[in-house]
C-alpha positions as CSV (number, residue, x, y, z in Angstrom):
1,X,74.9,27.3,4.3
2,X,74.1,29.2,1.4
3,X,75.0,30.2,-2.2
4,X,75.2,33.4,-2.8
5,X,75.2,34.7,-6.4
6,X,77.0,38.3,-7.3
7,X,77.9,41.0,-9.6
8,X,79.6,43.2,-7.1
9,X,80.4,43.9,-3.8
10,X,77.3,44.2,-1.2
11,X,77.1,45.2,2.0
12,X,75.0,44.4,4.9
13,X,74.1,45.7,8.2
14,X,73.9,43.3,10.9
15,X,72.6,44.9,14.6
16,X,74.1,48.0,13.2
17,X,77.8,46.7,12.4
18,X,78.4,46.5,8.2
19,X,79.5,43.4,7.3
20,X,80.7,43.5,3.5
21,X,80.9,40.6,1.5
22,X,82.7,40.1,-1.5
23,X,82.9,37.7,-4.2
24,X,83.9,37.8,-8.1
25,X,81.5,38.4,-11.0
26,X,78.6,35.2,-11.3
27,X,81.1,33.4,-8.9
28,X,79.8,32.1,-5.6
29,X,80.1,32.8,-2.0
30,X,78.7,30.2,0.8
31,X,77.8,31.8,4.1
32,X,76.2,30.7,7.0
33,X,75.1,33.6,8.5
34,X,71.4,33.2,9.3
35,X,70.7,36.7,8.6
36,X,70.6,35.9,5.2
37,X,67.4,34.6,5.8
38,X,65.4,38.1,6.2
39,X,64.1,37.6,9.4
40,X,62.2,40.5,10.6
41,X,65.5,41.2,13.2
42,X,67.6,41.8,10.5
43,X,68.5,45.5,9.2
44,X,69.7,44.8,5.4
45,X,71.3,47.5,3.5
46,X,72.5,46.5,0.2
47,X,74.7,49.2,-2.2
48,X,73.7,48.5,-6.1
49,X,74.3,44.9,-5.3
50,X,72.4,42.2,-7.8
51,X,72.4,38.9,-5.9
52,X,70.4,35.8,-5.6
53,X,69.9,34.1,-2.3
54,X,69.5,30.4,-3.0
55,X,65.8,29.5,-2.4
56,X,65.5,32.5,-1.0
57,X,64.6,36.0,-2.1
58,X,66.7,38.7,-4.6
59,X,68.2,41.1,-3.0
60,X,67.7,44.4,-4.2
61,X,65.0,47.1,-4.4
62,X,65.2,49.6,-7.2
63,X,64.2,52.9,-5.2
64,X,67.9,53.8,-4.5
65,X,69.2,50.6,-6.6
66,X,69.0,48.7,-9.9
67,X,65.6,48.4,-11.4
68,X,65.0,44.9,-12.8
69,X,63.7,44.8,-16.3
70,X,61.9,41.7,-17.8
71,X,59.5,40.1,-20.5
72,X,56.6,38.3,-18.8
73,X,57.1,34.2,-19.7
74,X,53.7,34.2,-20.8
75,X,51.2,35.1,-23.5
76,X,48.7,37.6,-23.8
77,X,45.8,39.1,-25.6
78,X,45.2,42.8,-26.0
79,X,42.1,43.1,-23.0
80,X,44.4,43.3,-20.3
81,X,42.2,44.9,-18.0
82,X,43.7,48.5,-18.6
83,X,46.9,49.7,-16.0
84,X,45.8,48.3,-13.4
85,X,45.0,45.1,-14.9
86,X,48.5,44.7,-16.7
87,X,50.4,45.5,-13.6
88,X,48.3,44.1,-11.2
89,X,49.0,40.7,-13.2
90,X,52.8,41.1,-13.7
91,X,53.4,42.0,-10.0
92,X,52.3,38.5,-9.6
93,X,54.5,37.5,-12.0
94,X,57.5,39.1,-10.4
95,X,56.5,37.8,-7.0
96,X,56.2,34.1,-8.4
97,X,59.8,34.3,-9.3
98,X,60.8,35.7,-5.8
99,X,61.4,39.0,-7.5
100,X,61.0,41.6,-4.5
101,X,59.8,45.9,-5.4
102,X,56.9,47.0,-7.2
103,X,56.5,46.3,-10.8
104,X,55.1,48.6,-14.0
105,X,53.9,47.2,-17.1
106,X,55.7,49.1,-20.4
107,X,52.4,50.2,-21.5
108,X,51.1,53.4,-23.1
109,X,47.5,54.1,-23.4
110,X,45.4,57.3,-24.4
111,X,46.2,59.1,-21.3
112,X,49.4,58.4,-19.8
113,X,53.0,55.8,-20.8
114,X,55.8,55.4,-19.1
115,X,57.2,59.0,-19.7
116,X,54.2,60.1,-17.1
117,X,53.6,57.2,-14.8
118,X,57.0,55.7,-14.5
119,X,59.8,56.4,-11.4
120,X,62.5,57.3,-14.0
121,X,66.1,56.2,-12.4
122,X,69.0,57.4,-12.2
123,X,70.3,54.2,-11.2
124,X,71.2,51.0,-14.0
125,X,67.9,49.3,-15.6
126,X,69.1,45.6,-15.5
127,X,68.0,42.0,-16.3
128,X,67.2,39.6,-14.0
129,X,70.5,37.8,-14.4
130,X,72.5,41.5,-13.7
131,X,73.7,42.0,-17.2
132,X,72.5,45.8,-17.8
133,X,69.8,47.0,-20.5
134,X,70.2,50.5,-19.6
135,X,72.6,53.0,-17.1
136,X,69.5,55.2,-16.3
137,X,66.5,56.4,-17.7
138,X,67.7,58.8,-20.0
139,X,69.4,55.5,-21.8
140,X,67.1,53.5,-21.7
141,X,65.0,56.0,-23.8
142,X,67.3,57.4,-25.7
143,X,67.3,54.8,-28.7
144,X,68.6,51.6,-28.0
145,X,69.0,49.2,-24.8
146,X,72.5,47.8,-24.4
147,X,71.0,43.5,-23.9
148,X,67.8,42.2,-25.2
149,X,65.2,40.9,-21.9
150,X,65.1,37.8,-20.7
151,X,61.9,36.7,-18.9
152,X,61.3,36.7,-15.1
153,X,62.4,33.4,-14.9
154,X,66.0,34.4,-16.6
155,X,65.1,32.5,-19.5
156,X,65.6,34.1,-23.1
157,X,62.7,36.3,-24.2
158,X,63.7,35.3,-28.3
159,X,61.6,36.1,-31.1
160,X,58.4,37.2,-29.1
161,X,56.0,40.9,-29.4
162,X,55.0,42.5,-26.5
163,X,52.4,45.1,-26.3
164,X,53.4,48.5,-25.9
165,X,52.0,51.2,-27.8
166,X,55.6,53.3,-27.2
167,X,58.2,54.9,-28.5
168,X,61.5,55.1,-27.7
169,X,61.3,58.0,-25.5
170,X,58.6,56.6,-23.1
171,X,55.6,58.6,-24.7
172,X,52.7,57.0,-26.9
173,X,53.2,55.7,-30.3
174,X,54.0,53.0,-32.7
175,X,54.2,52.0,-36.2
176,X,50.5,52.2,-36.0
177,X,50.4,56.0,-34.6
178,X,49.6,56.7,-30.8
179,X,46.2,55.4,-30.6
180,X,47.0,51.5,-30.8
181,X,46.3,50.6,-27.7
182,X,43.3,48.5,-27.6
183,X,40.8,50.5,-26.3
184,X,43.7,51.6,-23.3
185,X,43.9,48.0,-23.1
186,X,40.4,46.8,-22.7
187,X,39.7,44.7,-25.5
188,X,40.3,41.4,-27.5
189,X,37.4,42.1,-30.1
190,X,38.3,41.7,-33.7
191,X,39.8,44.7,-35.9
192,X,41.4,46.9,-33.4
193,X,45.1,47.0,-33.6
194,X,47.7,47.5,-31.0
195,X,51.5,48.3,-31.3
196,X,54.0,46.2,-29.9
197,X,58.2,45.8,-29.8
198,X,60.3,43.0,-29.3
199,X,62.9,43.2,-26.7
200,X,63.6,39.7,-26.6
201,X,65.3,40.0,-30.2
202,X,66.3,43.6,-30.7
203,X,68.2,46.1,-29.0
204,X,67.5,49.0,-31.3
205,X,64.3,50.8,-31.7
206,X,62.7,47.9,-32.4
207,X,62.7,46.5,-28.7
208,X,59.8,48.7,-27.9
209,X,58.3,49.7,-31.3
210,X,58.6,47.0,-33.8
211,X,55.1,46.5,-35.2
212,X,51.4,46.6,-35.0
213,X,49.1,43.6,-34.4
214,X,45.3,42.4,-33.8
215,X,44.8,42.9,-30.3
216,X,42.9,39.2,-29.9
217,X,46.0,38.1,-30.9
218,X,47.3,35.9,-28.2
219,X,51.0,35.8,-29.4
220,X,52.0,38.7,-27.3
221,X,54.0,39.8,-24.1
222,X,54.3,42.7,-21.6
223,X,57.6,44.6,-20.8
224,X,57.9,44.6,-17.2
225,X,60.3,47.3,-14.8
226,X,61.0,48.3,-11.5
227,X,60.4,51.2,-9.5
């Protein structure tokens, strides 16, 4: 048997016959079906569901569903191996806490952000527990987020920066201008500055452009989302 978490209705094909199962908001549903188990047999097909499967795996992909948003649990300085470093390091993060997709760091660096390098959804931009940060793209940058980010493990981000170097709209910038980025995130060398947000505290502006700080400074997080 196992406990199934939801926010809504999913459904699930099973050799090629749906089988819907419902069950009410965060309340639980206990099924025995071995399919829930992923085996490689199994044909899933889930409809803007948000579940949790136990010990198991989430549920949900965000091409064609919700894309999971969350603030990595642990602390950073500002050399984080540019992109590929960042993301390469929070897709691990993700995958530790059985969090299933490909994952992008909310980073903008000399070249590209989020507004250029980011799958930008149409569909809801959500927290690891479900609760929704955003309804699409255009939302999420269009000012404000509707729930601060929790970590990857669903616990609260609280009063914690994150590196960023962007603005609201997904393009480069800060309180520090657009060239805070660390060297496009390279360095942890004294002087240079880097901007940052915190989305564990604030739901305005200030969740992704909040500040500027030294990038050796070791008191900061990455914004993490789906795509």
């Amino acid at each position: 048997m196992i406990q199934v978490k939801y926010e809504m209705l999913c459904q699930v094909r099973v050799d090629r016959q749906p089988v819907t199962l419902a069950a009410k908001a965060y309340g639980f549903f206990t099924h025995s079906y071995e399919f829930w188990r992923l085996s490689e047999s199994v044909m899933a097909s889930l409809d803007g569901c948000v579940g949790l499967l136990g010990d198991t795996k989430l549920l949900q992909l965000c091409n064609g569903g919700n894309c999971r948003m969350f603030i990595s649990s642990v602390d950073v300085n500002g050399n984080l191996g540019g992109f590929r470093g960042a993301d390469a390091t929070w897709q691990a993060r993700a995958t530790a806490a059985r969090l299933p997709g490909t994952y992008k760091a909310w980073l903008s660096d000399s070249n590209d952000s989020p507004s250029t390098r980011f799958t930008q959804s149409t569909r809801p931009y959500v927290r690891v527990d479900g609760q929704v940060v955003a309804n699409n793209w255009d939302e999420l940058t269009s000012g404000a987020i509707q729930n601060v980010l929790l970590d990857e493990k669903g616990a609260p981000g609280g009063d914690t920066l994150a590196w960023t170097n962007t603005l609201i709209d997904g393009t480069a910038g800060g309180m520090g201008g657009a060239n805070k980025h660390c060297s496009d995130w390279t360095t942890s060398a004294p002087g240079p500055f880097a901007n940052n947000g915190n989305p564990g505290l604030f739901t305005d502006k200030r969740w992704t452009q909040n500040s500027a700080t030294a990038c050796e400074d070791t008191a900061a997080r990455l914004i993490c989302v789906q795509q």
